[in-house]
Backbone bond lengths (Angstrom), bond angles and torsions (degrees), N, CA, C in turn:
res aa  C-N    CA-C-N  psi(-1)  N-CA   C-N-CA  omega(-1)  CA-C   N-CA-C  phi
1 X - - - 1.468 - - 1.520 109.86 -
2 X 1.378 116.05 133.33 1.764 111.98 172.45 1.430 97.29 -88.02
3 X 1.404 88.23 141.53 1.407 129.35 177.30 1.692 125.19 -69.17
4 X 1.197 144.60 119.86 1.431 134.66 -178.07 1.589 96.81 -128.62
5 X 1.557 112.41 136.37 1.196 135.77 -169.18 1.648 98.55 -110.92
6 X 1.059 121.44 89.62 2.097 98.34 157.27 1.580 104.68 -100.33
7 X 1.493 72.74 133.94 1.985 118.75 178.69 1.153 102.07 -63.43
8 X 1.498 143.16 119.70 1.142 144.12 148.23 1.477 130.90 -133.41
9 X 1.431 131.19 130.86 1.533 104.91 164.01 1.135 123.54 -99.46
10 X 1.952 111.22 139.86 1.114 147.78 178.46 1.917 112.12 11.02
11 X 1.634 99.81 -59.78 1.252 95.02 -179.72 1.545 113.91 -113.09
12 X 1.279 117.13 38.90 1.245 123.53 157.65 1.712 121.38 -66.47
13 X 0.980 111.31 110.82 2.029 103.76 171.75 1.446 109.79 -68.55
14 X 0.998 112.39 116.19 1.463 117.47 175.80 1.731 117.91 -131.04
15 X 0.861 119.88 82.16 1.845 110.55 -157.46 1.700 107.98 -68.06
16 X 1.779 96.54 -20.15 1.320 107.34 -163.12 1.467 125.37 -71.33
17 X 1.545 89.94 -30.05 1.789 106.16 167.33 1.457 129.16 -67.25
18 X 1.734 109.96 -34.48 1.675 94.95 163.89 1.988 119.49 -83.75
19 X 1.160 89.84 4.67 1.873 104.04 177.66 1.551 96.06 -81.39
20 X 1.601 129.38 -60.31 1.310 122.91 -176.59 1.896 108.38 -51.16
21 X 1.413 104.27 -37.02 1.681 93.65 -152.76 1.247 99.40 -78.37
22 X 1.972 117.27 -20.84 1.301 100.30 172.47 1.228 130.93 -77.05
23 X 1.783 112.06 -12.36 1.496 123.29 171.01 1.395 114.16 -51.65
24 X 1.880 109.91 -61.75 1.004 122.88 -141.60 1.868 97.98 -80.86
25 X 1.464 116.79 -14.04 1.630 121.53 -163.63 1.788 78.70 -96.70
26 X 1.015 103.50 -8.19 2.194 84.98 166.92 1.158 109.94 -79.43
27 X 1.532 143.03 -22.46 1.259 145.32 -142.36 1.571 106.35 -115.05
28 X 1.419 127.62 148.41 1.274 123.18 179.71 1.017 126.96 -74.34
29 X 1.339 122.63 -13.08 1.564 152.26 -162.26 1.560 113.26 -98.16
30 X 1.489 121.99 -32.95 1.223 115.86 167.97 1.462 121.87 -141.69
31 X 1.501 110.46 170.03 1.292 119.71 168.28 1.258 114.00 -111.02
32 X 1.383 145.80 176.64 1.380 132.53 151.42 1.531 109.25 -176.39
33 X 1.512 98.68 159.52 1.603 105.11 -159.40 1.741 114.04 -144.37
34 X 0.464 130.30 172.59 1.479 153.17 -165.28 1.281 123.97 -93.90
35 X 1.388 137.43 83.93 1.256 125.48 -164.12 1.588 139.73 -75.25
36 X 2.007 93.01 9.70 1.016 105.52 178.95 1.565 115.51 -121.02
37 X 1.618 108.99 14.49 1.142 130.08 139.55 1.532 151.37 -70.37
38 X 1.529 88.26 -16.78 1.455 106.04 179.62 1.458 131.63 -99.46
39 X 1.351 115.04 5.92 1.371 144.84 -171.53 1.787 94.79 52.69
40 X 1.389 103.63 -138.44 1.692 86.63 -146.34 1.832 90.31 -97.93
41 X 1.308 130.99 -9.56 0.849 153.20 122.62 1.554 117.32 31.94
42 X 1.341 104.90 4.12 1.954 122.60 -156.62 1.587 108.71 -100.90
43 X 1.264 129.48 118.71 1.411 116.60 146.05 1.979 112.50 -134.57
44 X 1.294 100.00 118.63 1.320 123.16 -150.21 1.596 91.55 -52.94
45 X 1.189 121.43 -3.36 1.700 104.01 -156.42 1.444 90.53 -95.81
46 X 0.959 134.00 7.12 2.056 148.50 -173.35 1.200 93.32 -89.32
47 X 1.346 140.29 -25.11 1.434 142.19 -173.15 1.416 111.46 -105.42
48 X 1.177 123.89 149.52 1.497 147.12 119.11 0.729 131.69 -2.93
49 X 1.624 113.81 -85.40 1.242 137.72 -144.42 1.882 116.29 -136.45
50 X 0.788 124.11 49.88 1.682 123.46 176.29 1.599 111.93 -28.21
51 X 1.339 121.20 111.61 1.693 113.47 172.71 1.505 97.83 -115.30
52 X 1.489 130.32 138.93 0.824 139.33 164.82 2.049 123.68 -117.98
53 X 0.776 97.05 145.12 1.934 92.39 176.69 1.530 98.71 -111.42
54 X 1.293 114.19 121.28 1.542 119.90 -172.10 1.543 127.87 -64.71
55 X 1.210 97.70 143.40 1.900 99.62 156.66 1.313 89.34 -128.54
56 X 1.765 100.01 -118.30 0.974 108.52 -155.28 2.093 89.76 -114.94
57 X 1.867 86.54 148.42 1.928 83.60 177.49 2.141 123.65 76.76
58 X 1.159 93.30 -140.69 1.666 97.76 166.12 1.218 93.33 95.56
59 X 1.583 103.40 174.16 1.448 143.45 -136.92 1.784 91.81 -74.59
60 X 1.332 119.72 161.91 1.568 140.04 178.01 1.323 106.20 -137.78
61 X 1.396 119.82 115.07 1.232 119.35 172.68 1.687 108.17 -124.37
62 X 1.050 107.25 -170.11 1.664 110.52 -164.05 1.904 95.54 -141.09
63 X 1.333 117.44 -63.89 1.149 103.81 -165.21 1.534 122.79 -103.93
64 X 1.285 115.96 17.99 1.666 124.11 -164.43 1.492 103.98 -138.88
65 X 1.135 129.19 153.76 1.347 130.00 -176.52 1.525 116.55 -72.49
66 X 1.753 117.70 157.01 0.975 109.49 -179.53 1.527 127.00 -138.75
67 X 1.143 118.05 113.43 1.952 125.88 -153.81 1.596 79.77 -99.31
68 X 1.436 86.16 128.17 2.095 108.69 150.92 1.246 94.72 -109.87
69 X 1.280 120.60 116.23 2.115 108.06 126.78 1.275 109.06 -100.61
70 X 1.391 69.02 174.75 1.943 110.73 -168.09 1.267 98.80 -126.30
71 X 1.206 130.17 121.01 1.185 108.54 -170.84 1.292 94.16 -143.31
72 X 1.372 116.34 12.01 1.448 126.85 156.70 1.763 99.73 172.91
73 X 1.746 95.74 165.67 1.440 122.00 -154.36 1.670 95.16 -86.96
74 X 1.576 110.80 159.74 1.312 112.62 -178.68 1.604 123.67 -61.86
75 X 0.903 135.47 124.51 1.434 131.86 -175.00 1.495 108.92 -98.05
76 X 1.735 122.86 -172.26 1.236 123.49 172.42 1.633 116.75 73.71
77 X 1.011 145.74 -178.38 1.626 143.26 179.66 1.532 102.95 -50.99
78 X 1.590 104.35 132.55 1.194 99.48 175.19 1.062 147.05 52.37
79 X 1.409 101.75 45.28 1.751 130.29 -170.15 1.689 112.48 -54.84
80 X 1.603 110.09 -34.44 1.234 108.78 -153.93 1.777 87.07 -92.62
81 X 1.011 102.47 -47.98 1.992 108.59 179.01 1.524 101.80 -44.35
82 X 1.567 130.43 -37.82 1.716 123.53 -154.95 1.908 78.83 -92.20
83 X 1.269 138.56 -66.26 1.418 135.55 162.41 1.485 100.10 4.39
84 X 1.766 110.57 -78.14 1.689 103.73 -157.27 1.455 107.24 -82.74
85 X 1.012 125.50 -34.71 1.988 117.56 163.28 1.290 100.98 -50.39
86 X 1.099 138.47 -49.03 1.348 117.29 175.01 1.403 138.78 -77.94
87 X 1.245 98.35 -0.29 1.713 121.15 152.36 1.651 102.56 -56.10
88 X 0.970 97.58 -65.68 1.305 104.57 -154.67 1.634 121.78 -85.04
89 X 1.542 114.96 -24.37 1.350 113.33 173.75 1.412 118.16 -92.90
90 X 1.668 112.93 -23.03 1.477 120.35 -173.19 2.035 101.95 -61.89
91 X 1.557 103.76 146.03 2.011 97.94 167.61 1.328 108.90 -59.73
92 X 0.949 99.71 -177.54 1.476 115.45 178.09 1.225 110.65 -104.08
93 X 1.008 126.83 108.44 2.191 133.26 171.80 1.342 113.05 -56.04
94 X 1.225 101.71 -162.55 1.437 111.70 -174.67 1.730 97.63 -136.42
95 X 1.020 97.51 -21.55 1.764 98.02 161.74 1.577 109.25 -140.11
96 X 1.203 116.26 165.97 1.477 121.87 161.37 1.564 108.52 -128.26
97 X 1.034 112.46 -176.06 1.714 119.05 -164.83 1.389 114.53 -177.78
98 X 1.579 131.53 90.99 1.075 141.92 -165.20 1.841 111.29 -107.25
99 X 1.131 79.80 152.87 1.976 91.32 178.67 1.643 110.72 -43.74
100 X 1.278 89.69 -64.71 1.311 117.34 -173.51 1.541 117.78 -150.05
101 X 1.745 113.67 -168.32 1.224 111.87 171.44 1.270 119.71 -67.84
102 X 1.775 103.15 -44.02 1.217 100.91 -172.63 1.401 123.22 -60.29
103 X 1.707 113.80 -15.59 1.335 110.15 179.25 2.007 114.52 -76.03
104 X 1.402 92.25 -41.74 1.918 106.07 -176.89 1.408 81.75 -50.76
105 X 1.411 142.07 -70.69 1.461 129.04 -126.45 1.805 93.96 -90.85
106 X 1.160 123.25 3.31 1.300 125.09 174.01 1.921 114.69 -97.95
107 X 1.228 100.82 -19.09 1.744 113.99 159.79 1.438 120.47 -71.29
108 X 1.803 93.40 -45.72 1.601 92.10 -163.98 1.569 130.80 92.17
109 X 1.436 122.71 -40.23 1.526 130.36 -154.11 1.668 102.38 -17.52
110 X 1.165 99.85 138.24 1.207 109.36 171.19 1.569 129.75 -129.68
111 X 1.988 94.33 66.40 1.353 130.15 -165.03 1.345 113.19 -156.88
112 X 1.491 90.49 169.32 1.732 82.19 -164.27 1.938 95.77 -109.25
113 X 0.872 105.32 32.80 1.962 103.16 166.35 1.550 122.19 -59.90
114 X 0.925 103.35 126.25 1.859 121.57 -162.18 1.777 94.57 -53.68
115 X 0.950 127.74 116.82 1.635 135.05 158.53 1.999 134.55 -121.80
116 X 1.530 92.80 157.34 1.922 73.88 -168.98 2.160 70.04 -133.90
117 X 1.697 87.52 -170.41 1.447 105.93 178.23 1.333 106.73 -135.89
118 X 1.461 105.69 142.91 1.300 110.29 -158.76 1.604 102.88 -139.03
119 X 1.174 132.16 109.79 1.416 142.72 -171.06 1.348 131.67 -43.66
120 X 0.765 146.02 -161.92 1.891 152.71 101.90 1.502 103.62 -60.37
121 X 1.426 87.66 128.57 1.751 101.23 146.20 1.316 132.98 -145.03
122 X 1.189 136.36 164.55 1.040 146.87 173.95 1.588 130.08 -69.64
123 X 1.362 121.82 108.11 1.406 114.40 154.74 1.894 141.83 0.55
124 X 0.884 128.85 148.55 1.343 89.13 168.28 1.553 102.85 -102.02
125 X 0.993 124.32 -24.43 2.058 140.55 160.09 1.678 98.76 -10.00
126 X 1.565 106.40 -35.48 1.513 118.18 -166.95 1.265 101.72 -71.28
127 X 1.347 143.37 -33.44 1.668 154.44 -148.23 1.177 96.99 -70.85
128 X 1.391 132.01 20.99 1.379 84.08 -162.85 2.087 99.62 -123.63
129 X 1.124 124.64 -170.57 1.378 120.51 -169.01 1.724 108.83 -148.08
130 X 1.235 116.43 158.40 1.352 121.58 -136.92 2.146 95.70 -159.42
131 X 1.117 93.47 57.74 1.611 95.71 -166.06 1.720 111.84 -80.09
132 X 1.271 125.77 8.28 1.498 133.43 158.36 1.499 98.21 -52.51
133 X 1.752 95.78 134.53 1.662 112.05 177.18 1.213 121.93 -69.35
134 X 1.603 122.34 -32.75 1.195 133.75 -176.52 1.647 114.78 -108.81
135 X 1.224 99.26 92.20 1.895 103.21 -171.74 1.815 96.14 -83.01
136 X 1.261 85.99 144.99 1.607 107.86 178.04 2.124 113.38 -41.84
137 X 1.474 98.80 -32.35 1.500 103.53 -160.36 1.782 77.54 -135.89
138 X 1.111 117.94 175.02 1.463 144.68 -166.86 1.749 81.03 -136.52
139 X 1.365 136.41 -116.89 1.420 113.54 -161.50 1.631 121.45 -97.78
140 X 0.926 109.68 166.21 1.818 125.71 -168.83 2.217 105.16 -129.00
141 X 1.136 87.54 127.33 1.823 97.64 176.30 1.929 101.33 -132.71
142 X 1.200 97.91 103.23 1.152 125.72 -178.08 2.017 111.38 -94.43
143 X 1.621 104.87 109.45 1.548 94.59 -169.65 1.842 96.02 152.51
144 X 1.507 96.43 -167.66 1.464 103.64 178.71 1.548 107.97 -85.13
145 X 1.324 122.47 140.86 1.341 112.61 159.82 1.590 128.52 -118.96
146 X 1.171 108.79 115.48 1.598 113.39 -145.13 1.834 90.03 -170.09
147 X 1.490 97.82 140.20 1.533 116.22 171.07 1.863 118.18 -45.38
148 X 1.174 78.27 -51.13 1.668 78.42 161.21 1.630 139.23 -40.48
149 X 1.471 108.99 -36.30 1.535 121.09 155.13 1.477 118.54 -90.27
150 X 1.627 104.63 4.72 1.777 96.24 170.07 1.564 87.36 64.68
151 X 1.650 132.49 61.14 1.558 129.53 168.11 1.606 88.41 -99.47
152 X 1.240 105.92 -26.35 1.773 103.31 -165.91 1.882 104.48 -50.84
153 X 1.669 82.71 -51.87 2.138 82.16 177.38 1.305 88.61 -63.32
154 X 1.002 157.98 -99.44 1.498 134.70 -89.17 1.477 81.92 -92.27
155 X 1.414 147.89 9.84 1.503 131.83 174.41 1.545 101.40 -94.61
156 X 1.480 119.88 -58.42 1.263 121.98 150.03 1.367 140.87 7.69
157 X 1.597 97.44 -67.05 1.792 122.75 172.14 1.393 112.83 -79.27
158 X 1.711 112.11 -26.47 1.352 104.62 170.26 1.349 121.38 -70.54
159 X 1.111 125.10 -39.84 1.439 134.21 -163.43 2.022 91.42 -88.21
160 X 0.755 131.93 13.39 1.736 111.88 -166.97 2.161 82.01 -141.95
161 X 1.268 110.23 -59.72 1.418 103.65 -174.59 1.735 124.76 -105.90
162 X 1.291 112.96 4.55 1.360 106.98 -166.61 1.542 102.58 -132.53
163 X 1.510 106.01 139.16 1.570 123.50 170.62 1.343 118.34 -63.18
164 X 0.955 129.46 165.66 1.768 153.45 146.10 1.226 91.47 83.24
165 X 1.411 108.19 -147.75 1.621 126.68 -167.93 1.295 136.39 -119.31
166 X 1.002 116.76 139.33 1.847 126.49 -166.38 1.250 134.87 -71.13
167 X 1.397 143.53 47.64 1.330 118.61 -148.14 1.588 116.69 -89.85
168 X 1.605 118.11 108.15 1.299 120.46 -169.92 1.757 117.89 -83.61
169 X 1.073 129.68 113.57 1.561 142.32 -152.35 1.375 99.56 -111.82
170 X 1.857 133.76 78.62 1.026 106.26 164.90 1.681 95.25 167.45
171 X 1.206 115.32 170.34 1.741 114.23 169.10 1.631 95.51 -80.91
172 X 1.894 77.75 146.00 1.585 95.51 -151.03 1.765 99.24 -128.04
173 X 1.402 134.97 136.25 1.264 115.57 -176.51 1.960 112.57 -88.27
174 X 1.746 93.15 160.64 1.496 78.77 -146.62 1.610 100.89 -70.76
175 X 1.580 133.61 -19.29 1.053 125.40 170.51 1.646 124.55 -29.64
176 X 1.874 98.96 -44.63 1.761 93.93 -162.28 1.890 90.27 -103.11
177 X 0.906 97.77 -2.68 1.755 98.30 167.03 1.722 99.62 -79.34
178 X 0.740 122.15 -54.57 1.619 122.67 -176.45 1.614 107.09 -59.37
179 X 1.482 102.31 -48.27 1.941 95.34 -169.67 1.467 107.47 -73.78
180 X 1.170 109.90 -17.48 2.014 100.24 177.41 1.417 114.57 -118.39
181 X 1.572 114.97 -0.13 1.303 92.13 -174.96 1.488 145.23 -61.28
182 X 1.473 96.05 -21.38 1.834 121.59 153.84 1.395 110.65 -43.30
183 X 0.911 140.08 -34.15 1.228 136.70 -165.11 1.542 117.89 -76.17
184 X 1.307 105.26 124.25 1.611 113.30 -162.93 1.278 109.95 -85.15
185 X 1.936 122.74 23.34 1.285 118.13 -168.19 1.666 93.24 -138.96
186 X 0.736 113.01 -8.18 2.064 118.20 176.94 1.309 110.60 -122.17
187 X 1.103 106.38 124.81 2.054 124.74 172.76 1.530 79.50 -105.26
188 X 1.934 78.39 141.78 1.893 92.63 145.90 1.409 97.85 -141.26
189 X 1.454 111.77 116.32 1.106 119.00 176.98 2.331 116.62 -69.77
190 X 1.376 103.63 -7.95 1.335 105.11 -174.46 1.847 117.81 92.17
191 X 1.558 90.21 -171.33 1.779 91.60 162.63 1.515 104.54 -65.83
192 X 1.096 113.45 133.27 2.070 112.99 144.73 1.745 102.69 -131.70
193 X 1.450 67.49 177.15 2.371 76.68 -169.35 1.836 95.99 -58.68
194 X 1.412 100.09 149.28 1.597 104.77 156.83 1.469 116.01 -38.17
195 X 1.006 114.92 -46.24 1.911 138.39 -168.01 1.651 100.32 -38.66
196 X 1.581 78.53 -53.89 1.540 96.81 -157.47 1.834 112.66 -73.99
197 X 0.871 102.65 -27.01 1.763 120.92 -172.78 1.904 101.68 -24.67
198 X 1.517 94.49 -74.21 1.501 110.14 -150.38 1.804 105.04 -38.46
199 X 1.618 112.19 -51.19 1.102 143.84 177.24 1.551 115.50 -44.70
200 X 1.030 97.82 -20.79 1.655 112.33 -175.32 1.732 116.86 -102.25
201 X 1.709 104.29 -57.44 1.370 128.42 150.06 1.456 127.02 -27.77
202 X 1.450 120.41 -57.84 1.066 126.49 -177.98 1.512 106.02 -77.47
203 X 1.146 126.40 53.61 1.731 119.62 175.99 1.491 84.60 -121.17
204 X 1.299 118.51 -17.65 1.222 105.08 -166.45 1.886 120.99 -114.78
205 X 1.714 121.59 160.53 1.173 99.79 -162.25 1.222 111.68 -92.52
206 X 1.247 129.84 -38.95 1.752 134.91 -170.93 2.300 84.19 -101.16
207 X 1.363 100.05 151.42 1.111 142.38 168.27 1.608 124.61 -117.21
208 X 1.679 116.83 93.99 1.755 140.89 -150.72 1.221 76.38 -91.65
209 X 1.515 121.78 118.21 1.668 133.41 140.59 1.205 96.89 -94.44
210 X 1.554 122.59 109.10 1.573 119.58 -179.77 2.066 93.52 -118.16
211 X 1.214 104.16 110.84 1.826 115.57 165.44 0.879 112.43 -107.34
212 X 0.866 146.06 143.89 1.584 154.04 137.39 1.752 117.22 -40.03
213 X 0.986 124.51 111.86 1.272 121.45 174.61 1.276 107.56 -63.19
214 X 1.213 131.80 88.78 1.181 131.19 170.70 1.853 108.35 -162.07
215 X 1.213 110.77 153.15 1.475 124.38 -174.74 1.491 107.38 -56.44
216 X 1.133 144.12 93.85 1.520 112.49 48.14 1.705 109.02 -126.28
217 X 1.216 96.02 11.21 1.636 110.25 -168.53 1.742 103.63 -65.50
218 X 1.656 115.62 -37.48 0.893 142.41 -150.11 1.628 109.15 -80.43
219 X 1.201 109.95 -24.95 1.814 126.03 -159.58 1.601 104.37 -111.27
220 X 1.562 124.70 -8.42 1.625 143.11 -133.78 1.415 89.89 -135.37
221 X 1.811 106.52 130.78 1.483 117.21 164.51 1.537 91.39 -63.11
222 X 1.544 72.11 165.42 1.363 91.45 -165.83 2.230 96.18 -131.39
223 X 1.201 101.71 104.41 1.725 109.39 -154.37 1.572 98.11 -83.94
224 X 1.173 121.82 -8.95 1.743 121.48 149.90 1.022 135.63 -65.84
225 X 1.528 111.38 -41.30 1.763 117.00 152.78 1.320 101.98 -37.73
226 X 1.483 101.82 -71.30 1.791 91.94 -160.07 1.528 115.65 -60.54
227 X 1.071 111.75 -33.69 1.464 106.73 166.22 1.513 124.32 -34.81
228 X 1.330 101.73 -70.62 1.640 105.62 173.66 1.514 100.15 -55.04
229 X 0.892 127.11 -86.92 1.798 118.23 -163.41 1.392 103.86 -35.28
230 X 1.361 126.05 -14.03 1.557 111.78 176.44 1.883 107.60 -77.04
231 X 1.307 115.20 -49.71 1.307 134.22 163.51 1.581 122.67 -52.02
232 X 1.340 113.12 -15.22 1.378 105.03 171.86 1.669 98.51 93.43
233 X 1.191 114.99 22.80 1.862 102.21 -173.76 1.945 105.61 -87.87
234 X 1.144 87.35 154.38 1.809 81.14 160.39 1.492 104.42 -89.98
235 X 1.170 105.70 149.25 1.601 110.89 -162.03 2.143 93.21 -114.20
236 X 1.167 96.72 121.20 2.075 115.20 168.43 1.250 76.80 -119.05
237 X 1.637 90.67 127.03 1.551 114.40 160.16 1.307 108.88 -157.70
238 X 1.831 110.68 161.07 1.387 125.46 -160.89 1.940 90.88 -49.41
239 X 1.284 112.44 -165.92 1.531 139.17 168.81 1.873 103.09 -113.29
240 X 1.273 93.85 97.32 1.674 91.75 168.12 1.819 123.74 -159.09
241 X 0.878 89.27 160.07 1.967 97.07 -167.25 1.863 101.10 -44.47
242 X 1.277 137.46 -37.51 1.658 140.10 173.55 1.461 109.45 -52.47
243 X 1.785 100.78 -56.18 1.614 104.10 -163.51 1.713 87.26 -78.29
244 X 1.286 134.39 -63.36 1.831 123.13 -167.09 1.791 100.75 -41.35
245 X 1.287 116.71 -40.99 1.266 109.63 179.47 1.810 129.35 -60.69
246 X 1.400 92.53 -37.35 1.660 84.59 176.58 1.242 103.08 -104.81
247 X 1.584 131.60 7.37 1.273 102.28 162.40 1.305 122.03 -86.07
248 X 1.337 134.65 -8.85 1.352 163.49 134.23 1.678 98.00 -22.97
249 X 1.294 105.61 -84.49 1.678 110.37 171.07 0.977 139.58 -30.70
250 X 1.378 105.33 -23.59 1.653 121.97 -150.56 1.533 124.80 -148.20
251 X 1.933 95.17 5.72 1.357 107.73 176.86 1.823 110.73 43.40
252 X 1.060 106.05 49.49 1.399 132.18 153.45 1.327 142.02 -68.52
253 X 1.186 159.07 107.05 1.572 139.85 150.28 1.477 110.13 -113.62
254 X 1.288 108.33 132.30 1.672 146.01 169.09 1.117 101.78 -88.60
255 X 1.664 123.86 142.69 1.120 111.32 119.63 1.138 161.39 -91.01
256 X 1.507 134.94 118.53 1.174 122.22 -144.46 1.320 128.39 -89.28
257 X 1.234 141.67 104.08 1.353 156.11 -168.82 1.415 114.95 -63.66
258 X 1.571 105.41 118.50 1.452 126.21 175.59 1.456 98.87 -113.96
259 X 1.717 86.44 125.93 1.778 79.78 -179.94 1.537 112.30 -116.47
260 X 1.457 110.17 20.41 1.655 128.98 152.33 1.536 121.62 -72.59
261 X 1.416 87.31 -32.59 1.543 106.88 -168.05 1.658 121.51 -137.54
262 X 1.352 94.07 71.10 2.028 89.04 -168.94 1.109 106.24 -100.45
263 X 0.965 129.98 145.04 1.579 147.52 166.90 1.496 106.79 -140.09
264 X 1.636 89.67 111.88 1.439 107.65 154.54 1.335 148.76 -61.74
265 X 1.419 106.71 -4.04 1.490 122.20 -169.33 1.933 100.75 -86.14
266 X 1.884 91.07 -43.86 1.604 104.79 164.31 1.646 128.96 -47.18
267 X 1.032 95.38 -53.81 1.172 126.54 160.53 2.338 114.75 -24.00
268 X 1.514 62.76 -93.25 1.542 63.58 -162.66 2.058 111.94 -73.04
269 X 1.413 115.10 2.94 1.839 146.78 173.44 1.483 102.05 -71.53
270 X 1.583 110.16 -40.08 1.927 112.68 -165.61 2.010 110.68 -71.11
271 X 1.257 84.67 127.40 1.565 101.93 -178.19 1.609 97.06 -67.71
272 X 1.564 128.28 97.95 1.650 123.76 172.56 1.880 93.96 -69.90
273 X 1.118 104.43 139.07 1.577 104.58 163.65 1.964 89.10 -140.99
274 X 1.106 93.34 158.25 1.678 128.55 -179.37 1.245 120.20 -148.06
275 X 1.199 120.71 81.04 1.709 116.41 -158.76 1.671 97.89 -89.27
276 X 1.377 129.79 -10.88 1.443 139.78 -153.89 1.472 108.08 -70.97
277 X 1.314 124.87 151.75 1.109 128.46 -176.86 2.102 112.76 -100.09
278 X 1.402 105.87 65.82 1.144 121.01 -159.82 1.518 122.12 -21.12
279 X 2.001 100.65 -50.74 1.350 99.09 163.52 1.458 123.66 -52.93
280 X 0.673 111.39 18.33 1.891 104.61 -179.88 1.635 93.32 -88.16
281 X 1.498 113.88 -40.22 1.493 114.63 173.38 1.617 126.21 -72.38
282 X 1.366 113.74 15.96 1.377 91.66 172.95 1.293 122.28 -98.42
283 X 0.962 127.66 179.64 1.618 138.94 -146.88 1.623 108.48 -63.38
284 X 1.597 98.03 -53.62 1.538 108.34 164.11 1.171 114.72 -35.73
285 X 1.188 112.73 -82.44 1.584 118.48 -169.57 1.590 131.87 -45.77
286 X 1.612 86.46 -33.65 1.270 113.20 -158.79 1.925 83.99 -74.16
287 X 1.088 121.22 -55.62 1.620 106.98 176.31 1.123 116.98 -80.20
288 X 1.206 139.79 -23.32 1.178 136.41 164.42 2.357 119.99 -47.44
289 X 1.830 93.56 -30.86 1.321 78.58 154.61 1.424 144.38 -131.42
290 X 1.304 93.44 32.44 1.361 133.77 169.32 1.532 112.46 -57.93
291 X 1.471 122.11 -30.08 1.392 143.49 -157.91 1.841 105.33 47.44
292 X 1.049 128.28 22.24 1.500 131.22 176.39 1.648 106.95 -37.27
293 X 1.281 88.86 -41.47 1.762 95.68 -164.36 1.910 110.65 -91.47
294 X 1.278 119.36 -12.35 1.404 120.39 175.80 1.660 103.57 -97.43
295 X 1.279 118.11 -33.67 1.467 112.76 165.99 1.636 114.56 -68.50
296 X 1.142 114.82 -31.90 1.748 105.02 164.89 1.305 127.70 -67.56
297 X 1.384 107.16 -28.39 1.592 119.09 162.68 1.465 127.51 -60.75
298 X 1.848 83.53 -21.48 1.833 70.91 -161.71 1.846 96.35 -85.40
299 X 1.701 108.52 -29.93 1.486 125.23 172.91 1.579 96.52 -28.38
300 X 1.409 118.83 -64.07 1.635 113.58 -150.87 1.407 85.47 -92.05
301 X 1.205 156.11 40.87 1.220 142.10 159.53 1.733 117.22 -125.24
């Protein structure tokens, strides 16, 4: 059986890498493992197949194949400048593998290397439903919480304009852990395992996708949406060009959260519809039509 290695460090979140290894350990053709499972314990020439998810640079090999994803665009200062250096300094693979379009056409490559697109998906841990009238928490924000996603506003607006209760799901920085933790209307439960999420999540009734409208957050699934719609949540989320797009796609309505301008009466008045056939998002599927696995075939053939 050939072997596939994905490259990761330790505290990288990646949900997508134990979704491939369980794909690829269904198939007769491969094995594959985790490189941050194996302690340091590594010499790449034991493999096949090298997969990496990009930054900046990475690995050079000579006799084994070599997968980049992208599985999203550069963030932080100068998103679009770290994009074209990394055009240009990253090797060249033998496949590539992008989010989406919007992510390929935000690289650029300007080569002809064989590439497919490969989604977000969902768990299946996510399936599950929670039909008690009175949920423990009124809303749940599942993700990082840190200035960087602009969590500071949406904590802000909670405590000054919004009812019920908060449940915060995630590593949290200690600044906005310190300024609210008094507050007798927001939990932050911290990091817990992915595993554990859904179980925790589902106490609550609406599901906060809060992004920042801003490049590249703005163009990028967003794998918390789908989360909640897997769970049955009503989904409040920012206003941005990703979410108008798949709710369009997907015969969707959100409600969309202004946190200049909230009204609760809106709020809790908005018809949520989800007409989508959720399993279409799970992990399986979700690579299965990706073609990830017939373009690697065709590499070793």
């Amino acid at each position: 059986m050939k072997k596939i290695l994905f490259v990761r460090n330790e505290n990288a979140f990646l949900p997508e890498i134990p979704a491939y290894i369980k794909y690829f350990n269904k198939t007769n053709e491969f094995i594959a493992y985790d490189s941050s499972e194996l302690g340091g314990k590594l010499n790449l020439t034991d493999f096949d197949v090298i997969w990496e998810f990009k930054g900046f640079g990475g690995l050079r090999v000579t006799n084994q194949i070599l997968i980049h994803e992208y599985a999203s665009l550069s963030t932080g200062a100068f998103p679009i400048l770290k994009n074209q250096v990394k055009t240009k300094i990253n090797p060249k693979p033998n496949l590539r593998i992008f989010l989406n379009k919007n992510v390929k056409l935000g690289f650029n490559f300007k080569d002809d290397i064989s590439y497919c697109y490969r989604d977000m998906g969902v768990d299946c841990n996510f399936f599950i439903k929670d039909d008690k009238k009175n949920k423990d928490f009124d809303f749940v924000y599942v993700g990082s919480i840190s200035k960087g996603r602009e969590i500071d506003k949406l904590l802000y607006t909670f405590t000054r304009k919004m009812k019920g209760t908060l449940l915060l799901v995630g590593s949290v920085d200690d600044h906005l852990y310190n300024t609210y933790k008094d507050n007798k209307n927001i939990t932050f439960t911290g990091r817990v395992r992915y595993q554990e999420v859904p179980q925790i999540a589902i106490n609550a009734e609406y599901g906060i996708n809060y992004m920042p409208n801003r490049y590249p957050f703005n163009i990028q699934t967003s794998t918390k949406l789908l989360e909640y719609l897997a769970m049955g949540l009503k989904v409040i989320t920012t206003d941005y060009f990703w979410v108008r797009q798949f709710e369009q796609r997907n015969n969707c309505s959100f409600f969309k959260l202004d946190i200049n301008n909230f009204n609760y009466n809106e709020l809790e008045k908005h018809n949520y519809v989800s007409s989508i056939n959720i399993e279409n998002f799970l992990w399986e599927n979700v690579i299965e039509r990706s073609g990830v696995y017939d373009n690697i075939q065709k590499l070793f053939s």
